[in-house]
PAPA-674907 format. One record per residue (C-alpha): residue number from 0; x negated, y negated, z negated. Coordinates in nm, 4 decimals, m for minus. Last residue first. Layout:
% residues N
{pos:NUM	xx:X	yy:Y	zz:Z}
...
% end
This chain:
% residues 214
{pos:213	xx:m0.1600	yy:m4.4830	zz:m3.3984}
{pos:212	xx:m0.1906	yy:m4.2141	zz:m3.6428}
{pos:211	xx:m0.4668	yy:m3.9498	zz:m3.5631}
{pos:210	xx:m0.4031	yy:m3.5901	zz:m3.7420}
{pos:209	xx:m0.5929	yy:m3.3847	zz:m3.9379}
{pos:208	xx:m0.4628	yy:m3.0033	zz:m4.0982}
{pos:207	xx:m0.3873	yy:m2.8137	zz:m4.3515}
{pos:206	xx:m0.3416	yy:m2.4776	zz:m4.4769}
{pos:205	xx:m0.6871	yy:m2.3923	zz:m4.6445}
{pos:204	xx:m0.5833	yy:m2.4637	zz:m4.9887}
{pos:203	xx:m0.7753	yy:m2.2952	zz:m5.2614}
{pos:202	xx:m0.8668	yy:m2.5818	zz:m5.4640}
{pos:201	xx:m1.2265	yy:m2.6330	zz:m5.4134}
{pos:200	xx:m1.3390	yy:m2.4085	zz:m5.1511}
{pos:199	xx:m1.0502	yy:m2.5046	zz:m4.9700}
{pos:198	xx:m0.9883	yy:m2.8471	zz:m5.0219}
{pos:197	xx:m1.3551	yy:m2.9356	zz:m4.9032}
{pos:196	xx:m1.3380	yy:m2.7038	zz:m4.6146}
{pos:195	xx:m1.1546	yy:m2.9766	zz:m4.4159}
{pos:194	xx:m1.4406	yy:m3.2739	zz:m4.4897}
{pos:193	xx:m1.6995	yy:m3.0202	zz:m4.3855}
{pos:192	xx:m1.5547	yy:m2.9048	zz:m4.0919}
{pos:191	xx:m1.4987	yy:m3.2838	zz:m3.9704}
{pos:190	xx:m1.8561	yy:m3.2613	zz:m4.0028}
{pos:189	xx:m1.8742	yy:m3.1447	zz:m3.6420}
{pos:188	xx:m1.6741	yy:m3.4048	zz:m3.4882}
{pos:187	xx:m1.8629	yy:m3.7184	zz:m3.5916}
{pos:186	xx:m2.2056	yy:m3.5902	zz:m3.4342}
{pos:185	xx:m1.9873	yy:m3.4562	zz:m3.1750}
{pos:184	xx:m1.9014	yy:m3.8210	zz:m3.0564}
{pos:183	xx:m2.2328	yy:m3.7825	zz:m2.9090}
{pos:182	xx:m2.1363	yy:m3.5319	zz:m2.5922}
{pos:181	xx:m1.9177	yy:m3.8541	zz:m2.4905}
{pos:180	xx:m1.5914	yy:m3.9130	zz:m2.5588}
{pos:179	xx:m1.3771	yy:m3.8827	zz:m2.8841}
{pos:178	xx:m1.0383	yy:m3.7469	zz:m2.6522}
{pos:177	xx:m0.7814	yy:m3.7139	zz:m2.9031}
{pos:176	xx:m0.5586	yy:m3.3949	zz:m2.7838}
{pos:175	xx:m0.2322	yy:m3.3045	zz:m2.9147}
{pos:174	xx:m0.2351	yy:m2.9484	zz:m3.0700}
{pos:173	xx:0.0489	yy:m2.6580	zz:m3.0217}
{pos:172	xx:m0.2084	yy:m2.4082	zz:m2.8463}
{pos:171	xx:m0.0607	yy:m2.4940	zz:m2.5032}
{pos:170	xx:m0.1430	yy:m2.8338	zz:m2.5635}
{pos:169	xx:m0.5152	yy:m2.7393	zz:m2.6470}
{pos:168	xx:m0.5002	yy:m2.5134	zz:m2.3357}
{pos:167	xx:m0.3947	yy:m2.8283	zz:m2.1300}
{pos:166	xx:m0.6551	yy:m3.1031	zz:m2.3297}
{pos:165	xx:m0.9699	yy:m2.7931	zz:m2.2302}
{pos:164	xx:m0.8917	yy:m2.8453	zz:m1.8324}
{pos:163	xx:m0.8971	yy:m3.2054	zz:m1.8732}
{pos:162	xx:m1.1811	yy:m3.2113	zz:m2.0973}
{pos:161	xx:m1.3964	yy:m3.0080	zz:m1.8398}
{pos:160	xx:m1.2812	yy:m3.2383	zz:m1.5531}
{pos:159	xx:m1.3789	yy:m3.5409	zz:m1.7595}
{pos:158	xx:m1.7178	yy:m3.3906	zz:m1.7984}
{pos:157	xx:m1.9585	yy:m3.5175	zz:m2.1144}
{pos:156	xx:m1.8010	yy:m3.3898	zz:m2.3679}
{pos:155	xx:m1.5825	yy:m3.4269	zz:m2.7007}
{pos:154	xx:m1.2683	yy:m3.3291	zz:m2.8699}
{pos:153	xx:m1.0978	yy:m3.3742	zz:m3.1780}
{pos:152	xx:m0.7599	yy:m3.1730	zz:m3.2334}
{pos:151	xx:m0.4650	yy:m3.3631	zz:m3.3406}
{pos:150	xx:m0.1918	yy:m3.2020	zz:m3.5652}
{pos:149	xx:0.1600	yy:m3.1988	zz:m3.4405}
{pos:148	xx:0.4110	yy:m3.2323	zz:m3.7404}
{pos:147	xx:0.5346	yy:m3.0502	zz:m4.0280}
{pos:146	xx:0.3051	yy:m2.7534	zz:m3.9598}
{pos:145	xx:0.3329	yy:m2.4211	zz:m3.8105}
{pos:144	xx:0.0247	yy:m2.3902	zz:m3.6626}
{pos:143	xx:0.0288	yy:m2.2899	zz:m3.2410}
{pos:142	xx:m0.3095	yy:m2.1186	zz:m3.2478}
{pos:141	xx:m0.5793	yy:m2.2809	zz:m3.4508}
{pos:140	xx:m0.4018	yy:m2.2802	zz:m3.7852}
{pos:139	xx:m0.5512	yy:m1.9376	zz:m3.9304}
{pos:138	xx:m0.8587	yy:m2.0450	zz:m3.7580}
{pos:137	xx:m0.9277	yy:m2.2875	zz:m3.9618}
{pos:136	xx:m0.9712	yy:m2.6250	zz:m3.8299}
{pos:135	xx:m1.2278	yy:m2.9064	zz:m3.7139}
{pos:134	xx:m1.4066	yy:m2.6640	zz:m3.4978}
{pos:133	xx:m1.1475	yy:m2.6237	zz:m3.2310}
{pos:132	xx:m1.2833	yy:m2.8312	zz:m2.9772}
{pos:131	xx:m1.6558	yy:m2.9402	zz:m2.7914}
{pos:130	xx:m1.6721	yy:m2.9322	zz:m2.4630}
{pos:129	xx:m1.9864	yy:m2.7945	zz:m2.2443}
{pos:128	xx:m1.9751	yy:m2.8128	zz:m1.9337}
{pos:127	xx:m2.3040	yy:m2.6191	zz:m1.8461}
{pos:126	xx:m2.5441	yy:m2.7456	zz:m1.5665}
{pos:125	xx:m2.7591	yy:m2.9490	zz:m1.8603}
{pos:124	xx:m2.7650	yy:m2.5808	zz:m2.0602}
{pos:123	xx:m3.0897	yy:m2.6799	zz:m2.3073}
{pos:122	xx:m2.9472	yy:m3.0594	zz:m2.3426}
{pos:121	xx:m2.6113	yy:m2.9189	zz:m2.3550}
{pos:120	xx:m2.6735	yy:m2.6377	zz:m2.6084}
{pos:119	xx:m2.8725	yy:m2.9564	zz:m2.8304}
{pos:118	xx:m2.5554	yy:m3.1959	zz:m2.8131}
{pos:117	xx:m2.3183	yy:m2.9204	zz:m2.9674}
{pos:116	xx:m2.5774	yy:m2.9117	zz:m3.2132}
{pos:115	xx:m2.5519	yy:m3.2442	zz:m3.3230}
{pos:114	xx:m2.7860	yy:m3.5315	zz:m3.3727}
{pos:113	xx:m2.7952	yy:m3.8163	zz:m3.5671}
{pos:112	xx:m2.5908	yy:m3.6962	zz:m3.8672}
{pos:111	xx:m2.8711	yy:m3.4244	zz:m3.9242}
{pos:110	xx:m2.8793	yy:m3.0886	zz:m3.7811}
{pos:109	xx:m2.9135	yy:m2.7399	zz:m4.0289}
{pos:108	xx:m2.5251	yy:m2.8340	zz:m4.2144}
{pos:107	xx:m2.4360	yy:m2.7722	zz:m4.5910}
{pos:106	xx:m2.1092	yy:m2.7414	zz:m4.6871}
{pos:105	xx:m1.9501	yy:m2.9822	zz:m4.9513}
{pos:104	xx:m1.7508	yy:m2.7891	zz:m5.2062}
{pos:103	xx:m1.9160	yy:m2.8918	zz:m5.4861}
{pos:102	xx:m2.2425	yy:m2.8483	zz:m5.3233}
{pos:101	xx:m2.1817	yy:m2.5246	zz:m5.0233}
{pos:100	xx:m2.4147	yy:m2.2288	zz:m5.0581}
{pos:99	xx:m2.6761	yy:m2.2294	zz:m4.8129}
{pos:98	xx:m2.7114	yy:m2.0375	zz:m4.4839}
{pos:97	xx:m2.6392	yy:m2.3451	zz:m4.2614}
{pos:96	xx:m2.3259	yy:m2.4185	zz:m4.0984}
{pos:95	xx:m2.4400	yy:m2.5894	zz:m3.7413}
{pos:94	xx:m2.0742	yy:m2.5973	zz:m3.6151}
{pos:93	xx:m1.9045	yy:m2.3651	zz:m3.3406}
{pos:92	xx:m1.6343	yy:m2.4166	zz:m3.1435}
{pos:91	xx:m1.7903	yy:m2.4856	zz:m2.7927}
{pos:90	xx:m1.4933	yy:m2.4049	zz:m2.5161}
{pos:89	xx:m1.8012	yy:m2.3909	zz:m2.2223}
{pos:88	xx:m1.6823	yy:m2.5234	zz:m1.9010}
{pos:87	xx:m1.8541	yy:m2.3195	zz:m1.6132}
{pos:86	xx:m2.0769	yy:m2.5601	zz:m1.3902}
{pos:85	xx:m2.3625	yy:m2.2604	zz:m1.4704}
{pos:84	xx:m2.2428	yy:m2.0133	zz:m1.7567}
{pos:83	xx:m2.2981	yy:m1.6861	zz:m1.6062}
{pos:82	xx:m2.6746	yy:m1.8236	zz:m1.4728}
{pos:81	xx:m2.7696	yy:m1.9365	zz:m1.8232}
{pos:80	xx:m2.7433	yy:m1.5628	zz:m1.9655}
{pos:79	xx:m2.4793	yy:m1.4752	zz:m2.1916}
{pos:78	xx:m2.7498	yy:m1.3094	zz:m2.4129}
{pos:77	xx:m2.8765	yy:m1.6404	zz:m2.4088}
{pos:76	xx:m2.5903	yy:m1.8360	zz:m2.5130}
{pos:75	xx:m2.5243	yy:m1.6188	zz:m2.7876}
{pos:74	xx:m2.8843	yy:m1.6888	zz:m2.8994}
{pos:73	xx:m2.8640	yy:m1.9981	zz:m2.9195}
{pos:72	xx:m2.5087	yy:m2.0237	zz:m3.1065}
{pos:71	xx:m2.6727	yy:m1.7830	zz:m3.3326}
{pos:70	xx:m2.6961	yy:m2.0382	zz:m3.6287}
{pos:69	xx:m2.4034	yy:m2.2350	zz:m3.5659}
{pos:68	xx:m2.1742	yy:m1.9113	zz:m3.6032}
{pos:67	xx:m2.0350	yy:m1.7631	zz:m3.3304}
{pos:66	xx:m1.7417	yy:m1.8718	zz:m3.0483}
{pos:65	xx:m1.8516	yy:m2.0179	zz:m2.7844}
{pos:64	xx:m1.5276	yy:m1.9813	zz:m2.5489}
{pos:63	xx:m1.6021	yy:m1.9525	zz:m2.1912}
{pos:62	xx:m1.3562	yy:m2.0869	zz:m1.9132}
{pos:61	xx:m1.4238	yy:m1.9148	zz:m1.5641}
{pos:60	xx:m1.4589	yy:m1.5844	zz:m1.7572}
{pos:59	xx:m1.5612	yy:m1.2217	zz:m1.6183}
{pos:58	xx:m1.9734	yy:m1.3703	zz:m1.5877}
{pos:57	xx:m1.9409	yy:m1.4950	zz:m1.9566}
{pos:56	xx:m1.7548	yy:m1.2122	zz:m2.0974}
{pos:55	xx:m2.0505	yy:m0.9210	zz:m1.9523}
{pos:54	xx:m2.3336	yy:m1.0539	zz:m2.0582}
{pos:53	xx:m2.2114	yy:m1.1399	zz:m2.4333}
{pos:52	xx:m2.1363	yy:m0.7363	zz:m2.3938}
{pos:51	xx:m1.7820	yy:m0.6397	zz:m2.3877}
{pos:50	xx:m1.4412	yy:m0.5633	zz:m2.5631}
{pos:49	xx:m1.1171	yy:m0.6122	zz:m2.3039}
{pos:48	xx:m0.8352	yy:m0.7901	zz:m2.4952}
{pos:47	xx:m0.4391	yy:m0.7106	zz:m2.4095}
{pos:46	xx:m0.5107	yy:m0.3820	zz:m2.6592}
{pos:45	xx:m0.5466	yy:m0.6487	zz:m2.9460}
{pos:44	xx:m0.4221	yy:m0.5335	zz:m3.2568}
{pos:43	xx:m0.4793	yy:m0.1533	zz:m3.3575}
{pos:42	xx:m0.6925	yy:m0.0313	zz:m3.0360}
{pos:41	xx:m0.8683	yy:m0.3695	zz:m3.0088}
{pos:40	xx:m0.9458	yy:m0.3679	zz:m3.3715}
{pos:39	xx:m1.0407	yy:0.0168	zz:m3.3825}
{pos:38	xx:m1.2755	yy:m0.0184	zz:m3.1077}
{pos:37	xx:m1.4902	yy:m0.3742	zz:m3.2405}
{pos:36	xx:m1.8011	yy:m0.2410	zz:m3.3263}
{pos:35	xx:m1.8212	yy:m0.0689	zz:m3.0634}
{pos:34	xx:m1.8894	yy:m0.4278	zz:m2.8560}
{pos:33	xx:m2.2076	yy:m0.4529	zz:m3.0320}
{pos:32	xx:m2.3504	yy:m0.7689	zz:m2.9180}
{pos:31	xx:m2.0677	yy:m0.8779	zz:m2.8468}
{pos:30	xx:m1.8327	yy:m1.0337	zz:m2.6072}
{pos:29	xx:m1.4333	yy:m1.0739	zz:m2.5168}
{pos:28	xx:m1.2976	yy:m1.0617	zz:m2.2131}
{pos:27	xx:m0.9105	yy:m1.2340	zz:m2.1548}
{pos:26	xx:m0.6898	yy:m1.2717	zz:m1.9133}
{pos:25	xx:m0.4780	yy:m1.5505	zz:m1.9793}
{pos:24	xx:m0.0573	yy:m1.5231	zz:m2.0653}
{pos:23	xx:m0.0259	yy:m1.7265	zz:m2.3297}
{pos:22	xx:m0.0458	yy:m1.4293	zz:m2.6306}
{pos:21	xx:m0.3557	yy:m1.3200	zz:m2.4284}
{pos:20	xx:m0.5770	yy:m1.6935	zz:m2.5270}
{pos:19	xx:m0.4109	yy:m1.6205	zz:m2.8672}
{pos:18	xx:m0.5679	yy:m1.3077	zz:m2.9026}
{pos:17	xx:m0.8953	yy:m1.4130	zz:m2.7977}
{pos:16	xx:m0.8639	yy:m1.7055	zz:m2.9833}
{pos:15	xx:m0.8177	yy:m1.5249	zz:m3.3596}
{pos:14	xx:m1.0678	yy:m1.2438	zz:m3.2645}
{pos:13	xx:m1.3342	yy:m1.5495	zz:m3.1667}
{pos:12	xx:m1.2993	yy:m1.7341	zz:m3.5334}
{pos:11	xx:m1.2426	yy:m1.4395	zz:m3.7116}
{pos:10	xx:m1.5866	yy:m1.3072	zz:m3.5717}
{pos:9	xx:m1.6717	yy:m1.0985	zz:m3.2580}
{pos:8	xx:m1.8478	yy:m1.3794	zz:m3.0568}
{pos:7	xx:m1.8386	yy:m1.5120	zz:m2.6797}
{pos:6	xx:m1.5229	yy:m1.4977	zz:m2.5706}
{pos:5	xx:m1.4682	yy:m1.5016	zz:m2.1556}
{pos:4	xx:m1.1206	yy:m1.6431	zz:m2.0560}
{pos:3	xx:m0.9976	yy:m1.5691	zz:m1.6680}
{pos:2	xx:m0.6488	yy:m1.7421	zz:m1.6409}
{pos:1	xx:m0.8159	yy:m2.0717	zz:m1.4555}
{pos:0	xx:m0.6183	yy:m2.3731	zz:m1.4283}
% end
């Protein structure tokens, strides 16, 4: 497997892989749009982490990491420029959040149940492997949780290869792996955010986690 990560984002979401990505031994570029933004963080926390432009992550990584909100996930890919990502597999983490306040602690989403976003960056990126993981979970918990059992992480895609590759850093990560399927079985994944903020925003407890009984 690859050791060459690129991160694209500068949020929680992309400081919280990044570092975990290093803590197992990857090399590991993260992007922004305003990578001095992010000096004092990488001098204070993460000196294993080289700061860049969008650019600049996704031609140093073999394995890319979307890591932004739903809304700029777009634009994130094209400041990473199509040509960085082609037959790369694409980590995608994000979910279509809108800018609304959540309804009794029910967040809002910009795609409808038939369609998910992770679905549109594949249909505008076909050469892309994109594989969708890590968006069902805070990312307090994404990197080795310390639960009472293994939690499951959701994934879907449309390469087997890509899934593969993404099912070994999930294990790595402390995770077992249920495999959804096709790019479509995002539509189910993505609102698994929903259902997990729900505790949170109600009660205050963001320390959990799913798992798949069989």
């Amino acid at each position: 497997m690859s050791k060459k990560i690129g991160i694209l984002g500068s949020g929680i979401v992309a400081k919280t892989l990044s570092m975990g990505f290093a803590k197992h031994g990857y090399e590991v570029k993260l992007g922004t749009r305003s990578p001095e933004k992010l000096a004092d963080w990488q001098r204070e926390e993460a000196q294993q982490v080289n700061i860049g432009t969008f650019d600049e992550a996704a031609s140093f990584g073999e394995i890319i990491v979307l890591a932004v909100k739903g809304t700029a996930a777009k634009s994130a890919i094209d400041l990473a420029k199509a040509d960085n990502l082609k037959n790369k597999v694409v980590i995608d983490a994000t979910n279509p959040i809108a800018d609304e306040q959540p309804e009794e602690g029910v967040l809002k989403f910009f795609t409808d149940q038939n369609y998910s976003l992770m679905e549109e960056l594949q249909k505008e990126q076909p050469h892309t492997k994109f594989v969708k993981a890590f968006s069902s979970v805070g990312s307090a918990l994404m990197v080795n949780p310390n639960l009472d059992s293994k939690p499951t992480m959701f994934i879907a895609g449309n390469d087997d290869e890509a899934k593969q590759i993404v099912s070994e850093i999930i294990d790595q990560f402390g995770w077992e792996t249920a495999d959804m399927g096709k790019a479509q079985a995002a539509r189910a994944i993505e609102p698994l955010c929903m259902l997990w903020c729900i505790p949170g925003f109600r009660d205050n407890q963001w320390s959990h986690a799913f798992k798949l009984l069989k």
